[in-house]
GUVO-190302 format. One line per field, with one value per residue: chain; residue in one letter; x, z, y of N, C-alpha, C, O in turn. Coordinates in steps of 0.1 Angstrom, whole numbers. Layout:
GUVO-190302
mol c(A  ...)
type c(A  ...)
nxx c(X  ...)
nzz c(Z  ...)
nyy c(Y  ...)
caxx c(X  ...)
cazz c(Z  ...)
cayy c(Y  ...)
cxx c(X  ...)
czz c(Z  ...)
cyy c(Y  ...)
oxx c(X  ...)
ozz c(Z  ...)
oyy c(Y  ...)
END
This chain:
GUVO-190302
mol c(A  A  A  A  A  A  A  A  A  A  A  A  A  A  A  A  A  A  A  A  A  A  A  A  A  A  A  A  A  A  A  A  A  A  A  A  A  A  A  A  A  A  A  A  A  A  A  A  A  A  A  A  A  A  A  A  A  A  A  A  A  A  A  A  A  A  A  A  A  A  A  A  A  A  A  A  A  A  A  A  A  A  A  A  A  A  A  A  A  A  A  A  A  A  A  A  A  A  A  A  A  A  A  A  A  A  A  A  A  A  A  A  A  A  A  A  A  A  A  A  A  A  A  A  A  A  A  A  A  A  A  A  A  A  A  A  A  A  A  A  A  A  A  A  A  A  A  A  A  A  A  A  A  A  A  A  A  A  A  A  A  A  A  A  A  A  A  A  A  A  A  A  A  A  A  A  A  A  A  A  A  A  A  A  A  A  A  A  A  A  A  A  A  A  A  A  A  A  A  A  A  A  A  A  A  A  A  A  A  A  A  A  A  A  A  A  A  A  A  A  A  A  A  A  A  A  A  A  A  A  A  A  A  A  A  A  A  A  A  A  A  A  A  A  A  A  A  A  A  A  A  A  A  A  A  A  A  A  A  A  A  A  A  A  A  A  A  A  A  A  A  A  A  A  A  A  A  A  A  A  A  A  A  A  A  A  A  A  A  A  A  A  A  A  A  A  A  A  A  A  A  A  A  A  A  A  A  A  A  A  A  A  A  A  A  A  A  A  A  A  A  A  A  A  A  A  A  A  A  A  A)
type c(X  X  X  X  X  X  X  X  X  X  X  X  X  X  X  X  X  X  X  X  X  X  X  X  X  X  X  X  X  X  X  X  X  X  X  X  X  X  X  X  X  X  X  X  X  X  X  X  X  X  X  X  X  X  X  X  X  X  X  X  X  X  X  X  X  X  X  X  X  X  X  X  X  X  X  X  X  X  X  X  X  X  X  X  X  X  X  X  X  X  X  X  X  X  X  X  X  X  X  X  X  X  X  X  X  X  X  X  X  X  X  X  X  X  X  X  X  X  X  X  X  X  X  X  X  X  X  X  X  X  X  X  X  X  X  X  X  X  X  X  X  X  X  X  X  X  X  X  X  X  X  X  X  X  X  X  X  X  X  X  X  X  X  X  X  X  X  X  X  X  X  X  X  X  X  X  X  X  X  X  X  X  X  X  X  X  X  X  X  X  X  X  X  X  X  X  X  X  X  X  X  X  X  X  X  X  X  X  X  X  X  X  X  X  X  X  X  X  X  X  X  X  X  X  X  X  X  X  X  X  X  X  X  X  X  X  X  X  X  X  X  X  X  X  X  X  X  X  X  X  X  X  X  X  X  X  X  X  X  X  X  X  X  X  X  X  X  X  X  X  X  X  X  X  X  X  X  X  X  X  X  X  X  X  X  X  X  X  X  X  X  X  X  X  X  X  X  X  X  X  X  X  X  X  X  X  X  X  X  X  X  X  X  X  X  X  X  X  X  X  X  X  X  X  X  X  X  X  X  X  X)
nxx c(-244  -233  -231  -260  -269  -259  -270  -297  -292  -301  -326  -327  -330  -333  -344  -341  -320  -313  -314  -297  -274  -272  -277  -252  -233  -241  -234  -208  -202  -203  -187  -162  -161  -160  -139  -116  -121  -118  -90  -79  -76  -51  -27  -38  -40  -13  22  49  68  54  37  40  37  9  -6  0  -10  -40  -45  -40  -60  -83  -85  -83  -104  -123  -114  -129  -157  -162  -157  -182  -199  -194  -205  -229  -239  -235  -249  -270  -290  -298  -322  -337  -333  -317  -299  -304  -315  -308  -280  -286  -286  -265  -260  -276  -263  -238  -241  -248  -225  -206  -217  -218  -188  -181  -193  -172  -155  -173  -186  -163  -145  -127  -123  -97  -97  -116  -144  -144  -156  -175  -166  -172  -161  -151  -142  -159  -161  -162  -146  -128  -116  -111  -89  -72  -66  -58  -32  -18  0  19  32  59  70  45  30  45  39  15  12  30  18  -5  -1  5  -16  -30  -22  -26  -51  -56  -47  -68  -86  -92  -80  -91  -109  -85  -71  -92  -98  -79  -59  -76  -86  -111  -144  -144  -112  -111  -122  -105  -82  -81  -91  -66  -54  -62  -51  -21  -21  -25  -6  15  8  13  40  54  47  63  90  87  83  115  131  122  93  98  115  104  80  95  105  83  74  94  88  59  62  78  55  40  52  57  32  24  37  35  23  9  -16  -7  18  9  -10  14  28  3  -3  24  20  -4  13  25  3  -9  10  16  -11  -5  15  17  -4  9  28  10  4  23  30  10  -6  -8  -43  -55  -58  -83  -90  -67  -63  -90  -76  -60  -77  -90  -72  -66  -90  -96  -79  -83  -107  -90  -72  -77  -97  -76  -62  -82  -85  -58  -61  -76  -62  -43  -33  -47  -24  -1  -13  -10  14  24  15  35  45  30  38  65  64  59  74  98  86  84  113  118  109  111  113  111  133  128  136  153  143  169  186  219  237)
nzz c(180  166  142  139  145  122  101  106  99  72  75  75  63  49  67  96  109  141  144  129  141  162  161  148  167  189  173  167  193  202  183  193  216  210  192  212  227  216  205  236  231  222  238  245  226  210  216  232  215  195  190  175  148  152  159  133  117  124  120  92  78  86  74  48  50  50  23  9  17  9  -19  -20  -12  -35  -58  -51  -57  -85  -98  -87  -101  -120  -114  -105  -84  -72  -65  -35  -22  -31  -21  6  5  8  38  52  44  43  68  72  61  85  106  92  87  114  121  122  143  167  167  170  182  211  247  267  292  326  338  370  403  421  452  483  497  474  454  434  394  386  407  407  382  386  401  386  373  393  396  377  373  389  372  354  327  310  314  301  274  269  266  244  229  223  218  189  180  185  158  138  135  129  102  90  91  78  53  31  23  25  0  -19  -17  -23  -38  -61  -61  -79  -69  -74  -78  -51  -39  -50  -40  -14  -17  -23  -2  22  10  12  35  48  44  55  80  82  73  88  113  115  115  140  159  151  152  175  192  196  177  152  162  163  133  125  134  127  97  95  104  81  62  68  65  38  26  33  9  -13  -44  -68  -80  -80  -64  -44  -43  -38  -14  2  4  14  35  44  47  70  90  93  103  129  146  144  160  184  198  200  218  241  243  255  280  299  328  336  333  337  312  296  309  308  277  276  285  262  243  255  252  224  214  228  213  191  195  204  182  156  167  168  152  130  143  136  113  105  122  107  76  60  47  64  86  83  79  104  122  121  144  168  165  163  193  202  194  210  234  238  231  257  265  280  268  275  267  243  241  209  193  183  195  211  243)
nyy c(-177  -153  -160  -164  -137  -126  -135  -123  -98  -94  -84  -60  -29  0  32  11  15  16  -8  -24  -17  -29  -54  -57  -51  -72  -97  -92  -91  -115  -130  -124  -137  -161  -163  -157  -184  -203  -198  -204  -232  -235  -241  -267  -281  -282  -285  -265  -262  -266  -243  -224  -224  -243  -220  -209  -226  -219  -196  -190  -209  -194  -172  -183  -191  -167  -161  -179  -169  -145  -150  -162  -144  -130  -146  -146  -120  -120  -137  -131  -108  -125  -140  -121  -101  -72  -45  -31  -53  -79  -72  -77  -112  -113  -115  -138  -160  -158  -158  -185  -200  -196  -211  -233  -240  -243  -266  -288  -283  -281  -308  -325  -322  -326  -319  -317  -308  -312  -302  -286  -292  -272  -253  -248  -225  -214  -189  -170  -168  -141  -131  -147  -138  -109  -115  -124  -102  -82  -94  -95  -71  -79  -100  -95  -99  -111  -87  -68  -76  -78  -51  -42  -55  -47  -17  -26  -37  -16  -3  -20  -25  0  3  -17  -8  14  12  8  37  49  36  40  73  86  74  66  41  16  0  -27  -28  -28  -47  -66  -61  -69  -94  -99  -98  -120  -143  -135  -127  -155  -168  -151  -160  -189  -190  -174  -188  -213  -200  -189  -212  -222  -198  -190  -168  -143  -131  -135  -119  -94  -91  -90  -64  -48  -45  -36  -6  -4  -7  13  34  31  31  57  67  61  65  51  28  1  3  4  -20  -37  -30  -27  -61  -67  -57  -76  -99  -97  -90  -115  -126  -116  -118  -146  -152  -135  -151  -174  -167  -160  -185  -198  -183  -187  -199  -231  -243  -219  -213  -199  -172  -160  -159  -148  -122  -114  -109  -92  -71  -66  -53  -36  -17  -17  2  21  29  33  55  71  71  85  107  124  120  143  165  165  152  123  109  118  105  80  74  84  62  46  47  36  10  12  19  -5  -23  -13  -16  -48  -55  -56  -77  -111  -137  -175  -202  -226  -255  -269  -301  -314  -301  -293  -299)
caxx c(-249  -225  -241  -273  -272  -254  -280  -307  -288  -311  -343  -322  -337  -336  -350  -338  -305  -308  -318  -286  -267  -279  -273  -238  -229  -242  -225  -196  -195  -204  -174  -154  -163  -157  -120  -108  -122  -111  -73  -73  -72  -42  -17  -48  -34  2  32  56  77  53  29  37  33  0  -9  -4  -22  -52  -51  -40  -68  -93  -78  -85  -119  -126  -117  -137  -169  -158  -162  -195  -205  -191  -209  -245  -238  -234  -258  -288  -294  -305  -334  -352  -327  -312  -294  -298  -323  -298  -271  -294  -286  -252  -262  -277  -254  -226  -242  -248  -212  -195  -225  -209  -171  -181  -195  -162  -148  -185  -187  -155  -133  -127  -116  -92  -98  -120  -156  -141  -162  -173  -168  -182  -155  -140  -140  -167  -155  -158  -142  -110  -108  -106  -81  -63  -65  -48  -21  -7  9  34  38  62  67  29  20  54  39  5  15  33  4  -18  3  9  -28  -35  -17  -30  -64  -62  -47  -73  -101  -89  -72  -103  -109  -72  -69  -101  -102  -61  -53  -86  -95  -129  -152  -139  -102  -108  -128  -95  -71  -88  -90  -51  -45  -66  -38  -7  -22  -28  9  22  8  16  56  62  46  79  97  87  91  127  140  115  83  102  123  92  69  105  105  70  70  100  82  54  72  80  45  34  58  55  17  21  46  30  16  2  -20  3  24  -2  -9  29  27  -4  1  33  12  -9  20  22  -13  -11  22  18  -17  -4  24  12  -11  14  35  0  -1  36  31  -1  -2  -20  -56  -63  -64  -96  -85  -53  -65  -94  -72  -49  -84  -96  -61  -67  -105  -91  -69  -97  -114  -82  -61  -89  -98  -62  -61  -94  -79  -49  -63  -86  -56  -28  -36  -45  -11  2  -23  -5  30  26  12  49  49  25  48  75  64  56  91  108  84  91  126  122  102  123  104  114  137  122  149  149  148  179  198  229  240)
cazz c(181  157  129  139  143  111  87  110  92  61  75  76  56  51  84  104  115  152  143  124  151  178  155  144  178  192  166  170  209  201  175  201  224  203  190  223  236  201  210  246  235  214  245  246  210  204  226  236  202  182  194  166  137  150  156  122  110  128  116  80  72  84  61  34  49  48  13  8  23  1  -31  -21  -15  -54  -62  -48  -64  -98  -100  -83  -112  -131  -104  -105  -81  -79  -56  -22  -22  -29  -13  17  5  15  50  55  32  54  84  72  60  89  111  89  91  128  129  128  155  183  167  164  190  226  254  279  312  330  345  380  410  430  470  495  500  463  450  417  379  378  416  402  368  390  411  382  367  406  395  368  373  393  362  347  316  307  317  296  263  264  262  232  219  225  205  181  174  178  144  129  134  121  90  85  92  70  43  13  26  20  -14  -24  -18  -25  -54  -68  -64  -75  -57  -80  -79  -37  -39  -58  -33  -3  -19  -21  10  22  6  19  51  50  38  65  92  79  73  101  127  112  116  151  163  147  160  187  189  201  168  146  163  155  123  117  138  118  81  99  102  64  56  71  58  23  23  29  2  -26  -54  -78  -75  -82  -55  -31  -40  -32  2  12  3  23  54  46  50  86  98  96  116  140  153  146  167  198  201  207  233  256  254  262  293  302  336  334  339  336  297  293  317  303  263  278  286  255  233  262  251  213  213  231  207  176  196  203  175  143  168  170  135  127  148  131  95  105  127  93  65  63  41  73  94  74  83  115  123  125  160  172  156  171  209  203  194  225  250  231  233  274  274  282  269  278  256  243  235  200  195  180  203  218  257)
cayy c(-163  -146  -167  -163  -118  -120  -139  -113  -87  -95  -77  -41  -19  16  29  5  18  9  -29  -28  -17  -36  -68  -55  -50  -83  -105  -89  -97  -135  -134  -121  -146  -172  -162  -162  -194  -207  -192  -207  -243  -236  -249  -283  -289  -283  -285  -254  -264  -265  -237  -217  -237  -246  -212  -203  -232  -220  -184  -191  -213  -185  -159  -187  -194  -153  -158  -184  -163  -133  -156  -160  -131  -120  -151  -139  -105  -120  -147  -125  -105  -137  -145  -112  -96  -61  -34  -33  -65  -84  -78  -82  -123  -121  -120  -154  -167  -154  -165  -204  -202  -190  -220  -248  -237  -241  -276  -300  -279  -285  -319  -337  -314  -334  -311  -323  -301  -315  -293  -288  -293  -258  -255  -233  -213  -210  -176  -168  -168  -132  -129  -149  -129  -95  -117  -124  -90  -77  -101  -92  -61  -82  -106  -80  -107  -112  -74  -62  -85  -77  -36  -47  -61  -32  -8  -30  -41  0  3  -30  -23  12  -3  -25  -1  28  8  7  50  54  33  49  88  90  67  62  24  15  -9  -40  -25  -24  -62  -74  -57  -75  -111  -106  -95  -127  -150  -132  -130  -170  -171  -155  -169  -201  -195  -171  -197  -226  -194  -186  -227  -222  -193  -183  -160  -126  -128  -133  -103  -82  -90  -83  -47  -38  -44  -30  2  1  -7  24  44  31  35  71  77  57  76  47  17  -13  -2  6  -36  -42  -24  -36  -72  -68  -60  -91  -112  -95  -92  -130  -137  -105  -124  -158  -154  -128  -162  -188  -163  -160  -198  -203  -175  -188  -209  -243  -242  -202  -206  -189  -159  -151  -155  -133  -108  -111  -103  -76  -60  -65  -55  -24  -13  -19  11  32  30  38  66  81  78  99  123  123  125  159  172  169  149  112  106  120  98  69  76  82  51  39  51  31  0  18  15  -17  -28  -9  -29  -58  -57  -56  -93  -124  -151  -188  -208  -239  -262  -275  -310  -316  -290  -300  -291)
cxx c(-244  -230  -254  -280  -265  -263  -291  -306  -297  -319  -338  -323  -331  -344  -351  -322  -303  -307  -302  -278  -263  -270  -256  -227  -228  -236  -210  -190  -198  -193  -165  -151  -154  -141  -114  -106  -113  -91  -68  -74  -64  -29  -24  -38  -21  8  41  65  67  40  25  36  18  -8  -15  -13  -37  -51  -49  -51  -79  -88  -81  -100  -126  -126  -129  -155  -167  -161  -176  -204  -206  -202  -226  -245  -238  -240  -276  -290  -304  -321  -338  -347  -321  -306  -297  -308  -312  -286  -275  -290  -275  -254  -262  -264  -243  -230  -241  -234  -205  -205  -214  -198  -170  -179  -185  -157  -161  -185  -177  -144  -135  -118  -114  -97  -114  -132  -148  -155  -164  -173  -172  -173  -144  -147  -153  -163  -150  -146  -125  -109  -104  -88  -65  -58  -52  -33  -7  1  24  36  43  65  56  25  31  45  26  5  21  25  0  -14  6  -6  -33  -32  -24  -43  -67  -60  -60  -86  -101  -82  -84  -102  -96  -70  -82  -102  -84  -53  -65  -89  -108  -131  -146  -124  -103  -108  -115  -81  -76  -87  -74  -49  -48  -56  -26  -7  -17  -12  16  22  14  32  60  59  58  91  101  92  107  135  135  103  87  111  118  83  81  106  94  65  77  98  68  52  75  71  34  39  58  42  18  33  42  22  6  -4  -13  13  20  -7  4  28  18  -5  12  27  5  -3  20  18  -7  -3  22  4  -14  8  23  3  -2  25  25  0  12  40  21  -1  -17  -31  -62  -60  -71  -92  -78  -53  -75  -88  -63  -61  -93  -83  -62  -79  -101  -87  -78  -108  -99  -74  -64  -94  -86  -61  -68  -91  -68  -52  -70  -76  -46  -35  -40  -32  -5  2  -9  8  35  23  23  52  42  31  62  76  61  64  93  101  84  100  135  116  111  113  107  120  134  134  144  149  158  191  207  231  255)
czz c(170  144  131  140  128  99  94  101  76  63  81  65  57  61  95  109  127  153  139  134  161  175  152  158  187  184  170  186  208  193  184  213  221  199  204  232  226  203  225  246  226  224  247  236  203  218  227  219  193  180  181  155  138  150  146  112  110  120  95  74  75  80  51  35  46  32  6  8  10  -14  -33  -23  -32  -59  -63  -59  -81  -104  -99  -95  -123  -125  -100  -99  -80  -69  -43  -15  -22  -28  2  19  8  31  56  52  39  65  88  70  71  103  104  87  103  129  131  140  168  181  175  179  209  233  265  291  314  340  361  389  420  448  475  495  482  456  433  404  382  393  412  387  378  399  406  376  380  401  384  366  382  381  350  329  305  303  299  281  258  262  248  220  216  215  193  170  172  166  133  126  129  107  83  85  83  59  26  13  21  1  -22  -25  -23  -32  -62  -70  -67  -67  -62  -72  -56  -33  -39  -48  -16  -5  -16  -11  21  23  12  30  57  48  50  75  97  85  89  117  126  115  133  159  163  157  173  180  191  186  160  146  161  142  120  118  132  102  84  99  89  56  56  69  42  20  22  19  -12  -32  -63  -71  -74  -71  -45  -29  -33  -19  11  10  17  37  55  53  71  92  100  106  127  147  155  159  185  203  209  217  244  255  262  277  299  314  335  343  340  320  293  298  307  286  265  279  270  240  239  252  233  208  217  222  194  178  196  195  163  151  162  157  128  132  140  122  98  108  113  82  64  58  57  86  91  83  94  128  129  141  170  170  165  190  212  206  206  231  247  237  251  276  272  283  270  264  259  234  220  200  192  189  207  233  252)
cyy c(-154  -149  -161  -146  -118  -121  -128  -101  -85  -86  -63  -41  -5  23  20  5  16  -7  -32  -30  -21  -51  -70  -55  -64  -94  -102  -92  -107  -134  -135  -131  -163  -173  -164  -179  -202  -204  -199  -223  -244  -242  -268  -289  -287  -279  -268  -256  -263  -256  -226  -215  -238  -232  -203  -206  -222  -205  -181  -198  -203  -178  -167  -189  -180  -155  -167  -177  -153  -140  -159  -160  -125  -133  -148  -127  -107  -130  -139  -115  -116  -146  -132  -98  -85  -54  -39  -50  -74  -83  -81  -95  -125  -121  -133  -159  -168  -159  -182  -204  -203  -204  -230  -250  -245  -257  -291  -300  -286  -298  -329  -331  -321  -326  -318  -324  -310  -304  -294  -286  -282  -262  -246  -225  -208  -199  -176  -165  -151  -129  -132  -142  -117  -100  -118  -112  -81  -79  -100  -84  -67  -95  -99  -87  -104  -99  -66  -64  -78  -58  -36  -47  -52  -25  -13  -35  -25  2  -10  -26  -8  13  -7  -15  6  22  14  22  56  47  43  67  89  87  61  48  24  3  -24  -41  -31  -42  -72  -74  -64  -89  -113  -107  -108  -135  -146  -132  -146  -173  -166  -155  -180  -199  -188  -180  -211  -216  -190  -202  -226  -215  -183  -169  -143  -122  -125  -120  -91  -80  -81  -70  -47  -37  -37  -13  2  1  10  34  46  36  49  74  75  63  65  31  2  -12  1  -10  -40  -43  -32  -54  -81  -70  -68  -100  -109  -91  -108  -134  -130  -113  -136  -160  -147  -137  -166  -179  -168  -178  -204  -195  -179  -198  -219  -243  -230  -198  -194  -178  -156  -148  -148  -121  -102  -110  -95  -69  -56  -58  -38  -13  -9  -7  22  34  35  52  73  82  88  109  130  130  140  168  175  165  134  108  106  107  85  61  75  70  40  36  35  12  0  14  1  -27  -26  -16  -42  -66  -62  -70  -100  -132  -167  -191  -223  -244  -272  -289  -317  -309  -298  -293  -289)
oxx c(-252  -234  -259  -292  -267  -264  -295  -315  -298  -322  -344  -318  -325  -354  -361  -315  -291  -301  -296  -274  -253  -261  -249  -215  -218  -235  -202  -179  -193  -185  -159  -140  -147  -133  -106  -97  -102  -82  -56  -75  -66  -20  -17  -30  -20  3  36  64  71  32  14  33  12  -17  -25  -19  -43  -60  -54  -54  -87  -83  -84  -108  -135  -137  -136  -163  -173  -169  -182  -213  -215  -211  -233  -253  -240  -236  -287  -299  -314  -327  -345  -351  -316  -309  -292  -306  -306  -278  -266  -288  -271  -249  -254  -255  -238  -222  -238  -229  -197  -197  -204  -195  -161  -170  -187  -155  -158  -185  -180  -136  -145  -106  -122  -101  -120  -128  -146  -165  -154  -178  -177  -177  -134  -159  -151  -161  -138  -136  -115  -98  -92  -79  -55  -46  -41  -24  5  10  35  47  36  62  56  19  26  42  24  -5  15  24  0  -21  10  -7  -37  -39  -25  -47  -78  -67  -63  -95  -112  -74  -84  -94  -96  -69  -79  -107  -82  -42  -63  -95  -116  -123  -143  -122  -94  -100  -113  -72  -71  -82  -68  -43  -39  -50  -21  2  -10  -8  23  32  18  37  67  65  60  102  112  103  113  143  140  104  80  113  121  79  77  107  95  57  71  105  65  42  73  71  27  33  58  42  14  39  44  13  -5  1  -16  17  28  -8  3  28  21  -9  11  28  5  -8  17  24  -1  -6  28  8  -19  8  27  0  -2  31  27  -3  13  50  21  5  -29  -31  -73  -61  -67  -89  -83  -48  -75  -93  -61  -56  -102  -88  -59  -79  -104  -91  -77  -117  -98  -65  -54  -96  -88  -59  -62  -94  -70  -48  -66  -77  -43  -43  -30  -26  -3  11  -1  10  46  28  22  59  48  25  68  84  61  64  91  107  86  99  145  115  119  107  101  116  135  139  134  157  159  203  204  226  263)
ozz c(165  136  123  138  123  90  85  97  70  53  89  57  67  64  103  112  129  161  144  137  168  181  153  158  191  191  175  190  218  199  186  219  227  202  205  238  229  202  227  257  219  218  250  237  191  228  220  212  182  172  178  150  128  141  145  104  100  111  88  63  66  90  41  25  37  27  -3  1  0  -21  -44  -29  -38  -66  -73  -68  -88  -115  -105  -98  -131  -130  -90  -104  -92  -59  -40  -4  -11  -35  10  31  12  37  63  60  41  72  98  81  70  111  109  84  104  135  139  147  176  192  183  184  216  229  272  299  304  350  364  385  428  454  470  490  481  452  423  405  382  389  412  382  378  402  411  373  378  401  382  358  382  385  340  320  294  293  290  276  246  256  239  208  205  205  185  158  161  161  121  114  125  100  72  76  78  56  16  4  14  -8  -29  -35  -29  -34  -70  -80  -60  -60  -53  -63  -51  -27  -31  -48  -7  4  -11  -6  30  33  19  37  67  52  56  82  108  96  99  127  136  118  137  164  174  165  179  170  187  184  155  137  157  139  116  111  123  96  74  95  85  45  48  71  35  11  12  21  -21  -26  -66  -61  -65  -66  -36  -17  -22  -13  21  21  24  46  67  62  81  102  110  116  137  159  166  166  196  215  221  225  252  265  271  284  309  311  333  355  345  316  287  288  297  281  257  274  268  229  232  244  229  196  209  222  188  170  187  199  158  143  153  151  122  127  137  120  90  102  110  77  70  67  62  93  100  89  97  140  137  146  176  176  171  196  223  214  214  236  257  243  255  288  263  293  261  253  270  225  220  209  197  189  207  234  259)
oyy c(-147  -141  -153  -142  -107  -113  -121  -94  -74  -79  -57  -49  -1  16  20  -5  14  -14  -41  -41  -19  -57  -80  -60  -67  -104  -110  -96  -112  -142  -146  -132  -171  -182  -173  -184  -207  -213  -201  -228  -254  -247  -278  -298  -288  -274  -259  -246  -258  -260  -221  -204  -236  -231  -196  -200  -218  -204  -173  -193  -202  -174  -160  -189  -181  -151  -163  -181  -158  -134  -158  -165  -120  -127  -148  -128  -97  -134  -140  -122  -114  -155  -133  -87  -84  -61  -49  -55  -76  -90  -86  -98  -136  -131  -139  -162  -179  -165  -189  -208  -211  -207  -234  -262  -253  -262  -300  -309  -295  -304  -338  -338  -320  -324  -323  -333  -314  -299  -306  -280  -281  -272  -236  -214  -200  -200  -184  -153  -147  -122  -125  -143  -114  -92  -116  -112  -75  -71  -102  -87  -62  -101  -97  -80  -97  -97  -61  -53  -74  -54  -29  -43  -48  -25  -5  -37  -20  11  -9  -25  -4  20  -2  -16  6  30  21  26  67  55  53  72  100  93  52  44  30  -2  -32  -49  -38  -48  -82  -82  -58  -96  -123  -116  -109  -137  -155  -136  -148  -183  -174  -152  -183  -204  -193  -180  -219  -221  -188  -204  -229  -220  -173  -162  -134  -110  -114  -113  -80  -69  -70  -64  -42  -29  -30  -8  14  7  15  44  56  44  54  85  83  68  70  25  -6  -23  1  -14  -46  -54  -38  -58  -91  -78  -72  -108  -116  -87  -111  -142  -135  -115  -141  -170  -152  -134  -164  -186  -176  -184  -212  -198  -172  -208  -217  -244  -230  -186  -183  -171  -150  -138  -138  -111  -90  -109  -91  -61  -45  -56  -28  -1  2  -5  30  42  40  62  81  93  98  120  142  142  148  179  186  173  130  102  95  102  83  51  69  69  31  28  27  3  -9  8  -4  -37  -35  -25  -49  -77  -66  -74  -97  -135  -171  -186  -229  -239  -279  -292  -328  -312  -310  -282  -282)
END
């Protein structure tokens, strides 16, 4: 589905601004769909030890597949000229293009991928999908762990996601990036991401997942303080690079907590809820920002961002997550 609204995206036009919409909208709830289900067979395929390792595997190679897509894209854009091609015609071609791409990423995973669980068998008196999601939703407020973790999350994806939305807007209107300059600051951040998903998920295995999401809220916090103080483009790259490295380990790692808190056999539920809480956040946290920037200044906007980083830490600091014993440990 997400494939198949995204290559649709071809036949928007000029005067077709609800078609866009509609399509933009519906892709994006099949993506959504799919990341989570994608996220809840991360306890199927790695153990409690090595949850976060595999974690990062899984989100560092899509940061390299993104860049992969993103090459292209520049590649459409600089070939179509030579076949007749021009302006908004083609870049119309990155649609498809993007949509087969992101189809044949897909097909090792539907092919080749063998799922454990087992289709269970319904009874007369057992409760309906959506009956036990509300049942599990009741429940969580007494799983003060889980409930503690995913508030964490929340404010922590509120500030990621306003990053990521307002980053080109801020490099652009505030230090003058052009569209190449913005292209080039995006490919990196791609890489660093993929970097550190990678190292902080050997990092999280090592010395646990609560030590890792501290790390990365407390550089978090310097990212967002640095961004609003930087004056020139090179260290507007530094900064945001920096946050690269922890986008990658702040999602790779809030993964392998929900699968090490997750009780066996309510996968799907509980990584439902743990990309309800992120999906949330991707609407409230780009708002609060726009508010922000109109209410002071975006610089301002920037800065303040910390906070949101900030509460993230303090509820944090209150979860007690399971210690998984190394394998070498001693008693």
């Amino acid at each position: 589905m997400a494939s198949l609204f995204t290559a649709l995206l071809y036949f928007t036009v000029p005067g077709t601004l609800w078609l866009a919409f509609a399509l933009i909208v519906l892709g994006n709830f099949a993506f959504s769909l799919g990341e989570n289900f994608c996220a809840s067979f991360l306890p199927e395929i790695s153990t409690p030890e090595t949850c976060g390792k595999i974690s990062g595997y899984g989100w560092s190679f899509g940061y390299l597949g993104g860049l992969v897509s993103l090459g292209l894209a520049l590649v459409i854009l600089k070939v179509g000229p030579s076949s007749g091609l021009s302006g908004p015609d083609l870049v119309r071609w990155i649609f498809p293009a993007t949509g087969l791409f992101f189809i044949l990423a897909a097909l090792p995973t539907l092919i080749f991928l063998r799922e454990r669980a087992q289709p269970r068998i319904s009874v007369t008196n057992e409760p309906s999908a959506l009956a036990h999601l509300l049942g599990t939703l009741k429940k969580l407020p007494t799983q003060g762990t889980l409930l503690r973790f995913f508030l964490s999350f929340f404010f922590t994806m509120c500030g990621l996601c306003s990053i990521v939305a307002y980053a080109a807007i801020y490099a652009r209107n505030e230090l003058g990036f052009s569209t190449d300059d913005t292209i080039l600051l995006f490919a990196s951040l791609q890489i660093s991401s993929a970097l550190g998903a990678f190292g902080f998920g050997f990092l999280q295995d090592r010395w646990g997942a609560k030590l890792a999401l501290i790390l990365s809220l407390l550089v978090w916090m310097g990212v967002c303080l640095g961004a609003a103080w930087v004056e020139t483009q090179w260290l507007f790259f530094a900064v945001g690079n920096l946050a690269g490295i922890v986008i990658g380990s702040t999602q790779s790692a809030s993964r392998a907590v929900v699968s090490m808190l997750t009780p066996p056999g309510q996968e799907g539920e509980y990584f439902g809820l743990w990309g309800f809480f992120g999906k949330l956040a991707a609407v409230i946290g780009p708002l609060t920002f726009g508010l922000l920037s109109d209410l002071f200044h975006i610089r301002w906007a920037i800065g303040l961002l910390a906070l949101f980083f900030g509460l993230g830490l303090i509820i944090l600091l209150k979860v007690s997550l399971p210690r998984i014993p190394r394998p070498n440990a001693t008693t």
